[in-house]
N, C-alpha and C positions, 0 to 999 in steps of 0.2 A: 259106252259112248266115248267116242276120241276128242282130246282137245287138240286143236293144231293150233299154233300161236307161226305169225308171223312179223317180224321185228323189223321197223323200218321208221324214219321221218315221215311217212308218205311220200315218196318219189315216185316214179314214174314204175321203175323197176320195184318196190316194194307193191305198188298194185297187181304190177302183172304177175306176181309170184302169189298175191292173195288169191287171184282171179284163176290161176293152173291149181291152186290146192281146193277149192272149192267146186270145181268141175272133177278134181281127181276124188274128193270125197263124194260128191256124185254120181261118180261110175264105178267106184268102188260098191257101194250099194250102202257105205257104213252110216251110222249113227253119229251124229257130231256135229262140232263147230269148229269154227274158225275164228279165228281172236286176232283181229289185229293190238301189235304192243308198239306205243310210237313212244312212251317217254324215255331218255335216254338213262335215264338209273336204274330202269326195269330191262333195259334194252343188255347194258351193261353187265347185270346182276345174270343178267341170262346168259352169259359168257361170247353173247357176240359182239366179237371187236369188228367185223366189214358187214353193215346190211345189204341187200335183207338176207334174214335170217328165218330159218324155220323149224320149230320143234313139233313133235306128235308125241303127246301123253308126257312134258317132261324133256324126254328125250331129244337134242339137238341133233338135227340130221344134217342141217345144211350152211353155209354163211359165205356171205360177200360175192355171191352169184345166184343166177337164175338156175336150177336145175330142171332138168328136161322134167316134160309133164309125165312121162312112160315110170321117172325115177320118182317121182312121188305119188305116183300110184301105186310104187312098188310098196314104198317105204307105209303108206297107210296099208297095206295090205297083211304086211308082216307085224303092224301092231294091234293086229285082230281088227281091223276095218273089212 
């Protein structure tokens, strides 16, 4: 099962990057969830300095932009989603 965490205050842009990972874990066919992380000590801890940010399983794939929805369905794909 994959966690994908995405790191943001709730902005505008932090939703629509929840909203592409959660359609992309959807059409990937994977197991999982999606975590929004909005406190800034967790946000921090997680090594992103520009939200939103977003990790799969841990690993940091993205920060301080939107990533195409094609590149996070890559990116859940190669971590066995």
């Amino acid at each position: 099962m994959l966690t994908i965490r995405v790191y943001g205050p709730g902005c505008a842009n932090c939703r629509k990057l929840e909203e592409i990972a959660t359609k992309a874990l959807a059409e990937a066919g994977a197991q999982g969830e999606v975590v929004k992380v909005t406190a800034t000590p967790d946000i921090v801890a997680a090594g992103v300095l520009k939200t939103p940010g977003l990790s799969i399983n841990g690993k940091l794939v993205s920060t301080g932009r939107i990533p195409a929805p094609e590149s996070v369905l890559q990116w859940i794909r190669e971590a066995g989603g």
